[in-house]
N, C-alpha and C positions, 0 to 999 in steps of 0.2 A: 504494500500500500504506500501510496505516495505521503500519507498524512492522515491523522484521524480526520478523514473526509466531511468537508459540510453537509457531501449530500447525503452520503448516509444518516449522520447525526438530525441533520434536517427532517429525512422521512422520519426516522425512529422515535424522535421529538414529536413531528406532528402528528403520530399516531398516539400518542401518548397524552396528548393535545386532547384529543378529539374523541380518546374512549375512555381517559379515567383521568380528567380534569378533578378537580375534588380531591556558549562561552564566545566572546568576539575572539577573534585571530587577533594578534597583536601588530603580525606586518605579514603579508601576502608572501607565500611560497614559491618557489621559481615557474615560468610558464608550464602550466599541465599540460600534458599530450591530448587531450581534446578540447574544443572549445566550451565554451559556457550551453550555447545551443547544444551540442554533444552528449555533455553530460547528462541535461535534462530529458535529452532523450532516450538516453541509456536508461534513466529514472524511468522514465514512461512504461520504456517498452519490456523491463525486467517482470513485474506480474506473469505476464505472458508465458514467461521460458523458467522462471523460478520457481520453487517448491523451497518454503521455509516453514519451521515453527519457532517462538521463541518466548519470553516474557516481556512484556513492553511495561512500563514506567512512564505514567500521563501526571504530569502537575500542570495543573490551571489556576489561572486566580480567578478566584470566587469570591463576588461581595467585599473586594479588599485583602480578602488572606486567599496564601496558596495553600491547593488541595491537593494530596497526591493519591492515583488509586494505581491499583497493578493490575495488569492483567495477561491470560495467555491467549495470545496471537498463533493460530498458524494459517500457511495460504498453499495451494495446491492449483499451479498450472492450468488453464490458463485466467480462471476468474472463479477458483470458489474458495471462501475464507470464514472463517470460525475466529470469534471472537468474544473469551470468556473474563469474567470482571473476575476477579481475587479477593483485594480488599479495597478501601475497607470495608467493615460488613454491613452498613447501610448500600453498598451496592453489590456485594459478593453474589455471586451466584447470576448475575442478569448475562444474558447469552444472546451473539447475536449471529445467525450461521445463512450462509447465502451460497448456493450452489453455482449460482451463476445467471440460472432459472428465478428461482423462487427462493426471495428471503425471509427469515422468521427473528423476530425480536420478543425473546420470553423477557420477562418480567418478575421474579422470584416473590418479592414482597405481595403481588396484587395476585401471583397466581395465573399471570395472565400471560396467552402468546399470540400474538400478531401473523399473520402471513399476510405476504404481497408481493411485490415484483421485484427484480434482483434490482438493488441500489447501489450508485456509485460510488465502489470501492477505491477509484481511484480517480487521478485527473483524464476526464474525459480528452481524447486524440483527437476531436475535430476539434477542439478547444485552442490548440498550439497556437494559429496563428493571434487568435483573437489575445490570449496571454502574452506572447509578444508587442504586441501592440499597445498591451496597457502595462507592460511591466518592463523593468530593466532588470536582465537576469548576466548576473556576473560572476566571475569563480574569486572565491578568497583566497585559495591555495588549497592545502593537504591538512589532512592530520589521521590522527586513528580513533578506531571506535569500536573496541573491545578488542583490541591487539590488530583490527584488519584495516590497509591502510582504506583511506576516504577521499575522495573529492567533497570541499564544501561550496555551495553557491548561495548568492545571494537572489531573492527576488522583492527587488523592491517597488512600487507601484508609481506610478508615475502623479494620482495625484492622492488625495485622503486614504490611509489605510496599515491595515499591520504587516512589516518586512517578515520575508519569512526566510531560514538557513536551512539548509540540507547539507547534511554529512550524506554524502552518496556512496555506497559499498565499492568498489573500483573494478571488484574480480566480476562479479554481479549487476551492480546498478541500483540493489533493494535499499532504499533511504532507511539508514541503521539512527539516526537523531535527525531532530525536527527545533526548531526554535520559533517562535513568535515575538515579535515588538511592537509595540502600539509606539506613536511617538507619545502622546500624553501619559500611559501609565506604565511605560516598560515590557518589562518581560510578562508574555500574558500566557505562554505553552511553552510546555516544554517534553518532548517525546523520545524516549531511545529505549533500545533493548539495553537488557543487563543481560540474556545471553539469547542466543541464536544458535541455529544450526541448518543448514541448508543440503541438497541433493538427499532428499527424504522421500519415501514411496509414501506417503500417507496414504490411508484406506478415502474411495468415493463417500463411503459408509460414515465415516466421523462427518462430513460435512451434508449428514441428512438430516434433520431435525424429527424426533418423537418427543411430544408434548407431556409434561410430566400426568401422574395422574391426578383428575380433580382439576386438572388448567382449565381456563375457558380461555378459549380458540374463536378469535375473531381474523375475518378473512376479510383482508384489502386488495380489493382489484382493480381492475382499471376495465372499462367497459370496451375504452379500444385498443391493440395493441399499438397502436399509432400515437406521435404525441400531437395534440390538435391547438388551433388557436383558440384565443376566448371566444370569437363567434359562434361559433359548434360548440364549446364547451359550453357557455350558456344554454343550446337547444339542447345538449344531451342531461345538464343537470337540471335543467328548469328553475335555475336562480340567476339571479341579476350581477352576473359577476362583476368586481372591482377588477380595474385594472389601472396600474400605479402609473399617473401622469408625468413623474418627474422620479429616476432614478438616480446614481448618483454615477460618473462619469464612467462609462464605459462597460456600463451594465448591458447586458442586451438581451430579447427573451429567449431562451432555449427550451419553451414549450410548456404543456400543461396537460392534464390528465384529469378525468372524473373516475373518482375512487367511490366504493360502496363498503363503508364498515358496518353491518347488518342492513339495519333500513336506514342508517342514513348516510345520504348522499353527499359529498363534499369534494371541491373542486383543489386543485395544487397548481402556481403556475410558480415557472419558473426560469434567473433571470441569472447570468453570470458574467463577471469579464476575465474570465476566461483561468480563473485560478478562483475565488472566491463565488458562494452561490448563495446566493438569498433565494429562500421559498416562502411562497405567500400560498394560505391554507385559509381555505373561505366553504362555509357550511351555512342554512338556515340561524337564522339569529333563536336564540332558547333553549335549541339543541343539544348543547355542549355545557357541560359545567365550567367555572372556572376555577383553577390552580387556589391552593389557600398559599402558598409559598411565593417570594416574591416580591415588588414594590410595586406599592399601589402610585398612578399613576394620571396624566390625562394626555388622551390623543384627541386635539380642539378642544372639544367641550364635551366628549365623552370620556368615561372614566376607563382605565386601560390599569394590566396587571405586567410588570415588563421581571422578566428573570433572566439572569446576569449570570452565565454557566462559564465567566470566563473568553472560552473560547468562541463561542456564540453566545448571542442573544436572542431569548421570545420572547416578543410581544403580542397582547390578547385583546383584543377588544371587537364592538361591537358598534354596526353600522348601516343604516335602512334595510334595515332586515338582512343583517348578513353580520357570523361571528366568523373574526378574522385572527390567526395566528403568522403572524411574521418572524420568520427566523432566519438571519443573520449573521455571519463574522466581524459587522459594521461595524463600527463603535455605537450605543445606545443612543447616545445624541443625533447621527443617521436615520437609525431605524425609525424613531419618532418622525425625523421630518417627513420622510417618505409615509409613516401611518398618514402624520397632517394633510398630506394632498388627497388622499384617499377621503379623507373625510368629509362630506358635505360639498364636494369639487362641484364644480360646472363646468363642465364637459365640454357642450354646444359653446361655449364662452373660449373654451382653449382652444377648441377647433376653428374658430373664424378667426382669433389672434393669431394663430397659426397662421393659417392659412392667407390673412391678409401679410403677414409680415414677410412671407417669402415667394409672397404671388403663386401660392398652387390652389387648386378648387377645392372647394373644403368636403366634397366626398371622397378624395385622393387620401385627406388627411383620416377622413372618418374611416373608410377601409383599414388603412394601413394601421389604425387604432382597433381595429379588430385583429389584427394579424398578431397583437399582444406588445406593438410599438410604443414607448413614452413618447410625447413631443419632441424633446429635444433628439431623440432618436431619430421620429420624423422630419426636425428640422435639419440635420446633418445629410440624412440621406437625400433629401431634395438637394439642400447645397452643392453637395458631391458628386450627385447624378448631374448637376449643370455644369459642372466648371469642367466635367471630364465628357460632355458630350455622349451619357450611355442613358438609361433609362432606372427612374427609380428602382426596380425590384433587384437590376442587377447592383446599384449603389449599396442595398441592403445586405445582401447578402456577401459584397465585400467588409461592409463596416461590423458585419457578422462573423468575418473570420471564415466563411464559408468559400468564398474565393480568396486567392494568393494574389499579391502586389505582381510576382511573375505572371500567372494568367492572366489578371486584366489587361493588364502592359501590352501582352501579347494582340488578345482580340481587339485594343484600342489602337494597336501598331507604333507604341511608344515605348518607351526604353522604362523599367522598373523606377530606376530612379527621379525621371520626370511625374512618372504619376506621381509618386510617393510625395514631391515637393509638390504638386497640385495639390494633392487632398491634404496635406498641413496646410495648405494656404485657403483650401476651403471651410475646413473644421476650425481655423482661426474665425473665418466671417461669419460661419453659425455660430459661435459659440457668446458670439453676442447679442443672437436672439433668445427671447426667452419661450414657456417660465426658468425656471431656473429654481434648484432646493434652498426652501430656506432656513435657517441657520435656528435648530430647536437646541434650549438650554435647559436643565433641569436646576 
């Protein structure tokens, strides 16, 4: 695994949500033999070819103090992973085992286990370019990490956000330590085996889940196996989905799903740039209980419950009939603002501002706001669709990472590097259209 995954934690969270609410290098090592880009893809693409088990070491800060829990990790070629909590014993025993197929989150204390669809264990690989584009990823040097030498990288974000290090395995690729830094509160994670062992036959059989006895077994599925925009996702949930006006730079959507945990129905979309992932979890408003744990809170002028796991953040609240779980790697201060636009928005109001400020017809903008777009999303992709002479959907789906700065180059019959200085120079002239997030304080 590249990192205790948001998106994992994300689903695992918001099922949790929704059914039982209630060391820096001192000076950089001589040039490594592969690049910074190299390494991380040596990261990526090790799950794949690796077979490890070992015990992992997670300290997060929580609420001000660090928390540290243990747990045993193993992972088995090409995507199925077991992962069991240790201590301490308020979480001992919670398991979370994913075939690759089908993942399962028991729950020890409630008795309870989850099924639903295999969750992202790792950083998703259509993800790379859109990461490169919002991050600057550099190597520190070397060191070791439990006797075996390492590559370490930096990834640090280019605007608001926590830098993150990787001790990379050198023989392997498998990230053996992990680090987190917020600029305001420091070290926020911290991850590394204290052992390992790797070239292991593990049995299929370990990474099958049998529900203990007396569990209740609740099943999360997803109706399509497709991931769909919120238009359809509205027709398929029959709820008035929210969809976030204003993200924070370089977010972009990467899809949504309608999930059924018994009879009720609740929507998940979700948005990343390209290393971090926020999921927004929208259900009928009454449905759901809420958390007693936590700081009470207000998103506007509704009252909201925000819990602070450190590593991520959830927040809960409720909104014209729709209860909403947002979760996070942001800093809290984010997550809020992003609730504030959800809340009470005007919609038809954004979309004529829109639309008047960058001269596109405001069904162009209404669509594309169905396709799971924020404005400033759709104000870059117009900008960029014009300054390069192509057509909105293929803009999008560059600023999506889904096309390479080499391909479009290509079909545009200009040289990579010209593009690349056009669309800085058009994401400079969007970026002074609005709205724009605005700056929540607690």
């Amino acid at each position: 695994m590249m990192r205790i995954c948001p998106g994992r934690v994300a689903v695992a969270v918001g099922a949790l949500v929704l059914m039982a609410a209630g060391v820096n290098l001192a000076a950089p090592a001589p040039q490594l033999p592969l690049s910074p880009a190299g390494v991380l893809q040596l990261a990526m693409g090790a799950p794949r070819l690796i077979d490890y088990e070992g015990t992992k070491i997670i300290s997060v800060l929580r609420d001000g103090r660090t928390e540290t829990v243990t747990a045993a990790e193993s992972h088995k070629r090409p995507d199925m992973t077991r992962l069991e909590y240790l201590s301490p014993d308020d979480v001992a025993g919670r398991l979370i085992v994913d075939d690759g197929h089908i993942a399962w989150h028991y729950e020890p204390r409630m008795n309870m286990a989850f099924e639903g669809p295999t969750m992202e264990g790792r950083l998703p690989s259509e993800d790379l370019a859109l990461l490169h584009r919002n991050y600057h990823v550099s190597a520190l040097g070397a060191d070791e990490v439990l006797g075996r030498p390492a590559y370490v990288l930096a990834l640090a974000p280019d605007g608001p956000g926590a830098t993150r290090e990787l001790w990379v395995d050198r023989a392997t690729g498998t990230v053996l330590r992990t680090e987190e830094r917020d600029p305001s509160r420091g070290l926020l994670l911290t991850t590394y085996f204290s052992r390992i062992s790797f070239s292991l036959n593990l049995p299929v059989a370990y990474f099958q889940f049998r529900p203990p006895a007396g569990a209740r077994v609740f099943q999360m599925f997803t109706t399509s196996g497709e991931s769909m925009p919120p238009a359809a996702l509205q027709r398929q949930a029959r709820l008035d989905v929210l969809v976030p006006p204003v993200l924070p730079e370089g977010y972009v959507f990467r899809g949504g799903t309608v999930s059924r945990f018994g009879s009720l129905t609740s929507v998940h979309l979700r948005y990343s740039d390209g290393d971090n992932l926020l999921s927004l979890f929208e259900a009928p408003a009454g449905s759901i209980g809420w958390p007693a744990g936590g700081q009470a809170v207000q998103v506007g002028t509704q009252p909201a419950r925000l819990v602070d796991l450190g590593y991520l953040r959830v927040l809960i609240w409720e909104d014209r009939g729709v209860h909403l779980a947002a979760v996070g790697t942001m800093p809290a201060e984010t997550l809020l603002a992003i609730a504030a636009q959800l809340v009470g928005q005007h919609e038809q109001a954004l979309v004529r501002t829109v639309s008047d400020e960058v001269t596109v017809a405001a069904g162009t903008v209404t669509q594309l706001r169905s396709d799971g777009l924020t404005f400033p999303e759709i104000t870059r992709a117009v900008v960029v669709s014009r300054s390069l002479g192509t057509d909105v959907p293929t803009a999008v789906r560059f600023l999506d990472g889904d096309i390479t700065a080499l391909q479009l180059a290509g079909q545009l019959g200009m040289t990579p590097e010209a593009l690349r200085q056009n669309v800085r120079d058009a994401l400079d002239r969007a970026s002074s259209v609005g709205p724009h997030l605005p700056v929540v304080t607690r």
